[in-house]
N, C-alpha and C positions, 0 to 999 in steps of 0.2 A: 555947637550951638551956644547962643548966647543966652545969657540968664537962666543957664543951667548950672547949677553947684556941683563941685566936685563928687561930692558923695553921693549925687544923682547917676555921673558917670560911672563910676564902679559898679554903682547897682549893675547899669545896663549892660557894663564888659561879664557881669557876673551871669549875670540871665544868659546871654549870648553863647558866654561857656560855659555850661551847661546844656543848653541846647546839642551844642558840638559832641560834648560826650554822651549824651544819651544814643546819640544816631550809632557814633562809630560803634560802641561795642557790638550791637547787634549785626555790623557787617563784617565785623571780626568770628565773631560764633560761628554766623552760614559759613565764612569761608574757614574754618579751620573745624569743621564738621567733614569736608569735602576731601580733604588733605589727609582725615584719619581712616576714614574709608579706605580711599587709594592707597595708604599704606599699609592697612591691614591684608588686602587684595595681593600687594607686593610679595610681604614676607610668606603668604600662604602657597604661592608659586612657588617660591626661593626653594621654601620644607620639600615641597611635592617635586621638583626636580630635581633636588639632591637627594630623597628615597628613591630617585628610580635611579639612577646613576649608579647609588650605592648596591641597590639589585643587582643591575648589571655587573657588575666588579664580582657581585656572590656566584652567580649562575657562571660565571665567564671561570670561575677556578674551579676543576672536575680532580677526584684524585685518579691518579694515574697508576695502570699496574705497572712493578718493579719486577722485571726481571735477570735474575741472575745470570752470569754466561757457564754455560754449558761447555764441561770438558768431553773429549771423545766417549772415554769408558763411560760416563753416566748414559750419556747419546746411544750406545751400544745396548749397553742394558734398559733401556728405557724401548727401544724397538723390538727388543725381545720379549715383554711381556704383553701378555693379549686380557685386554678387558673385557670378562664375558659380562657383568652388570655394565650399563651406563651409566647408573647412578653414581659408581663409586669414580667414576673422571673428576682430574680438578677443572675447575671455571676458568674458559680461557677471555670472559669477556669481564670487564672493571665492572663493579658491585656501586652503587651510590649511597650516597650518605644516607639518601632515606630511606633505601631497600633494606638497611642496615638493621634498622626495628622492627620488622617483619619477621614470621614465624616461618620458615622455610619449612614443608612436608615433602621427601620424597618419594615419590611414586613410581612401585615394579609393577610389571605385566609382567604375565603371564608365560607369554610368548617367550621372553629374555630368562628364560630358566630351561631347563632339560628336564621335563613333567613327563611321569610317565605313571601314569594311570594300575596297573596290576602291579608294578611294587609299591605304590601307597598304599593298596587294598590287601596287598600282603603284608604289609609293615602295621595295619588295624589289626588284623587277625591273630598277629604275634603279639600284640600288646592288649588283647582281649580276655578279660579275665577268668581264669577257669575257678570251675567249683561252686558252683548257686547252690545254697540252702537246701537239701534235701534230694540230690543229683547222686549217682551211683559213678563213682569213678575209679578206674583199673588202676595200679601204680605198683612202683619197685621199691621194697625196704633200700634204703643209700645212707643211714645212719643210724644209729641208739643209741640214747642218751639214757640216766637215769628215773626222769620221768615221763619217757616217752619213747617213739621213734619219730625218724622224718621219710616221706614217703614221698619220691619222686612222681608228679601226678600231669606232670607236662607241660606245666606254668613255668612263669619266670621265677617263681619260688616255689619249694616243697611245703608240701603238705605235713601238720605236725598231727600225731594221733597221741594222747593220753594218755600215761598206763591202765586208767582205770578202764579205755573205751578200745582195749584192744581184747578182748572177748568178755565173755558170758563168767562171774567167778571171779575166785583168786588163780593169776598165774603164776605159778611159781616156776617154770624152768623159761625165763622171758626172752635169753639169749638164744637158750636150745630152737624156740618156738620161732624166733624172727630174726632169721640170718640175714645179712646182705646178699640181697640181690632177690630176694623173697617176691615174688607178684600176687597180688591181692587184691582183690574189689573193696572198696571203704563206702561209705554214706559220709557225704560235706556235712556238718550240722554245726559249722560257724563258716559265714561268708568272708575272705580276704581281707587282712589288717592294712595297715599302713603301710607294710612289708612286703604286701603281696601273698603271705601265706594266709592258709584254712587250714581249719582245724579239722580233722575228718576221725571218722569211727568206724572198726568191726564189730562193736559190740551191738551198736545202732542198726547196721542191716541186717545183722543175725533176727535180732529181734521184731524187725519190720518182714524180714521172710517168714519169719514163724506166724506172724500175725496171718499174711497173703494165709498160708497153708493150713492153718487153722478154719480160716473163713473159708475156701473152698470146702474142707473135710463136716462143716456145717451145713452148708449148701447141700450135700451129697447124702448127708444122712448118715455118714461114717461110725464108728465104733473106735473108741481108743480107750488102752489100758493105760492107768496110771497107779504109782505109787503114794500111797497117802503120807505126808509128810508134818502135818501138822493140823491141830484144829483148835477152833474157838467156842464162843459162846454161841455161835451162828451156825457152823457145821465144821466142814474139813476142806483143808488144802494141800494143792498137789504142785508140781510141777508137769508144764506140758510147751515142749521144746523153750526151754529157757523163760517162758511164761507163768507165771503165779495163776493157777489156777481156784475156784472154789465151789465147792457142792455142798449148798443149804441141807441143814439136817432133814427139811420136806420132801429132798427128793434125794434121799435114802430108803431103799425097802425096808431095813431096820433103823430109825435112827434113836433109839431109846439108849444102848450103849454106845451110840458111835464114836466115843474115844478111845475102845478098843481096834476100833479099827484102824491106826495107826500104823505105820509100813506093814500094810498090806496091800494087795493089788485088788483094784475093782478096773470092770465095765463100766461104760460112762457114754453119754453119749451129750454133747454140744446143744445149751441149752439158748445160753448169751454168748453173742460173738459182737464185743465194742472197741477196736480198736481206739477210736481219740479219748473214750474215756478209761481205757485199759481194763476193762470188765468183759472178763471172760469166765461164765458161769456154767458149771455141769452138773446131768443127772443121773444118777441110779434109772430110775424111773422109767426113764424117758429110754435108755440103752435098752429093757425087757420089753421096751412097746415098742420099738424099733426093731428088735429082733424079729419079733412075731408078722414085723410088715415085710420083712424078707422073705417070709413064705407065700404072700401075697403079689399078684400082677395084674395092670391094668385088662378090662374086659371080662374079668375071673365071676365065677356067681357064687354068692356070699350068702348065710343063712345067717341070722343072728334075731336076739329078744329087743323089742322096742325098751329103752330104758324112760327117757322122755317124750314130752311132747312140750314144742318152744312153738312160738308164734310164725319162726321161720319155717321150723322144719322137724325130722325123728331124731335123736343119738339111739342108735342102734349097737348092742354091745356084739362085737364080733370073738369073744373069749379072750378078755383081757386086754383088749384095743377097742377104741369107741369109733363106729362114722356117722358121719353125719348124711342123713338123704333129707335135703334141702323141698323145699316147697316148690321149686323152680323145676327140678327133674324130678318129682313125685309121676304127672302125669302131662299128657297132650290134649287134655279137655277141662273145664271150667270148676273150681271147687269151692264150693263156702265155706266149708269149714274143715280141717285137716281130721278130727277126730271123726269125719265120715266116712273115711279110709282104712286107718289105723289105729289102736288102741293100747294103752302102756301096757306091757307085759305079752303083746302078741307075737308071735314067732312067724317073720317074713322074709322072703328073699330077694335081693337085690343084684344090681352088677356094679362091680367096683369100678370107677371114672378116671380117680384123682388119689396121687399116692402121695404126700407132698412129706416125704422124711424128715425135716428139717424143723416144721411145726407139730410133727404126729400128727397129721390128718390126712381122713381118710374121707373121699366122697364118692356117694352111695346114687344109683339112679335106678327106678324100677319106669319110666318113660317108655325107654327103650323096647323092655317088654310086652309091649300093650302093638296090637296086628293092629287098630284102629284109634283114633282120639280118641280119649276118655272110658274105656276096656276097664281099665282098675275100679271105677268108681261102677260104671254098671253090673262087671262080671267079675270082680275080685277072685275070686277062689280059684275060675278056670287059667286066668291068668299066674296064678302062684304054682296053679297042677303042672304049668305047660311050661314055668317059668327056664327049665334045664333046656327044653327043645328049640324054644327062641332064644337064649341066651347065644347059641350056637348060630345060629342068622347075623349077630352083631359081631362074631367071630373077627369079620373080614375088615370091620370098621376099624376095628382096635390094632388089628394086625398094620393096615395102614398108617394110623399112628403112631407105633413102634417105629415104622420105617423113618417115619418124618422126624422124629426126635432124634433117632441118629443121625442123619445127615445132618 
């Protein structure tokens, strides 16, 4: 154009370019947004098909069992031996790598074993331990030692015994006393060590049979003679079979000098009989009131002075022995009061019921006496006149119970 200046031109080539560059970059960006995409797309395949490739090559290599070659003679002996387990086979199939970290457990039945039932339960009974705490067991002297012997008792160890727990005392001839091959009853009184042995005692069942035979001879009302051995402040002591015995100065008939009485021999008769706390007590006393019930038998008629009068019932003195006739078998009829009957110091008679030796008691029934309910309280006297001719009526009652106690 004409009557345009040069420096008007420029402007407009400058304007123009500008123009140009503002458009392109912006068609430069969209497309090179487009191209990073896709390529990003590309190499994320590329990775993801070369890991599976590279899997395959892993999975595709297994390790392989190696086997060695087999000479005749191994082959020979190897057919020769019979596997009764299966477990103990080696593995004929390849292991994998990952089975590799696994805890292998092997697993027997039952079945795969030779079981047999009465030799297991034979092979318990022979490992079953003899000798419990307080057990009475038979056995053979099979050695002696200095402090002791060992006593074959049927275990898988012998039994050791003590010297002190091999009797009653000092022994002094211990060889003579316990040869080999000796059989003897012992008491366990220590249960199986570590070793399998117990400790066992004669001195122990001496002393538990004398306890047994003491307490029947109590029960029974017996009489035993001992020799007095020693005394205290309290009374005197004896021996009664291997047992410490003691008789309080109260139930001595004389006990005002009683340490004269030092080895000499009394009657005695079983007052306390405590085996767990070992108190075994005797009486003078009690042996002279025992005697006298030796003369006496159930059903017998009995003549004696009322001494008391208790709420329950009379003590009747029978000549140096007391019974009791109870309120229960006074009579068969209704009473208010006992002293409407009887009176301290009256002389009456009764029939003996109850012999009980062991307590000294003696019980007393005039019941029995009476042909009707209540005869003693209305007719006392004829009752006492007649009391010998009925006593004889009740004969055959008593006679039956004789019979029934013995059987």
């Amino acid at each position: 154009m004409k009557g345009v200046s040069d420096k008007d031109a420029q402007i407009d080539n400058k304007i123009k370019g500008n123009k140009k560059d503002v458009k392109k970059p912006i068609q430069v960006l969209h497309i090179s947004k487009k191209d990073c995409d896709s390529n990003k797309k590309e190499i994320l395949d590329e990775k993801q098909s070369l890991s599976k490739e590279i899997k395959k090559e892993i999975t595709a290599i297994k390790p392989q069992s190696i086997k060695e070659p087999i000479n005749e003679e191994q082959e020979n002996n190897s057919s020769n031996i019979n596997f009764e387990n299966k477990s103990y086979r080696e593995p004929t199939k390849s292991i994998d790598s990952q089975d590799e970290e696994q805890n292998f457990t092997i697993e027997r039945k039952v079945d795969e074993f030779d079981f047999d039932e009465s030799a297991f339960l034979e092979a318990l009974n022979e490992n079953e331990p003899i000798g419990a705490t307080g057990e009475v067991i038979k056995g053979k002297v099979i050695a002696l030692e200095s402090d002791g012997l060992y006593i074959d008792i049927g275990g898988k160890a012998p039994g050791f015994m003590p010297k002190k727990e091999c009797g009653l005392g000092v022994i002094t001839n211990f060889k003579e006393k316990f040869t080999i091959g000796l059989e003897m009853e012992v008491l366990v009184i220590k249960e199986q060590n570590a070793d399998g042995m117990v400790t066992v005692s004669a001195r122990a069942l001496i002393l538990r049979q004398s306890w047994e035979k003491v307490a029947s001879s109590a029960k029974n009302g017996e009489l035993i003679q001992v020799i007095i051995n020693g005394f205290n402040r309290g009374g005197l002591t004896c021996d009664v079979d291997g047992l410490r015995g003691f008789i309080p100065r109260s139930q001595l008939e004389d006990g005002q000098d009683y340490q004269s009485l030092v080895s000499k021999t009394l009657k005695v008769a079983f007052l306390e009989v405590n085996p767990e706390s070992r108190k075994l007590v005797l009486s003078e006393k009690k042996a002279l009131l025992v005697s006298k019930f030796a003369d006496l038998k159930l059903g017998q008629l009995i003549e004696g002075e009322v001494l008391a009068i208790k709420p329950y019932g009379f003590f009747v003195d029978l000549g140096g022995a007391s019974g009791l006739l109870h309120q229960s078998s006074l009579t068969n009829g209704s009473i208010r009061n006992l002293r409407e009957i009887f009176r301290e110091g009256e002389i009456i008679k009764a029939l003996i019921t109850e012999i009980d030796l062991e307590r000294g008691r003696i019980g007393l029934n005039t019941a029995l006496l009476e042909n009707s309910p209540g005869e003693l309280i209305v007719d006392k006297d004829k009752v006492m006149i007649e009391a010998s001719e009925r006593a004889l009526k009740t004969k055959a009652l008593f006679d039956k119970k004789d019979l029934e106690n013995d059987s």
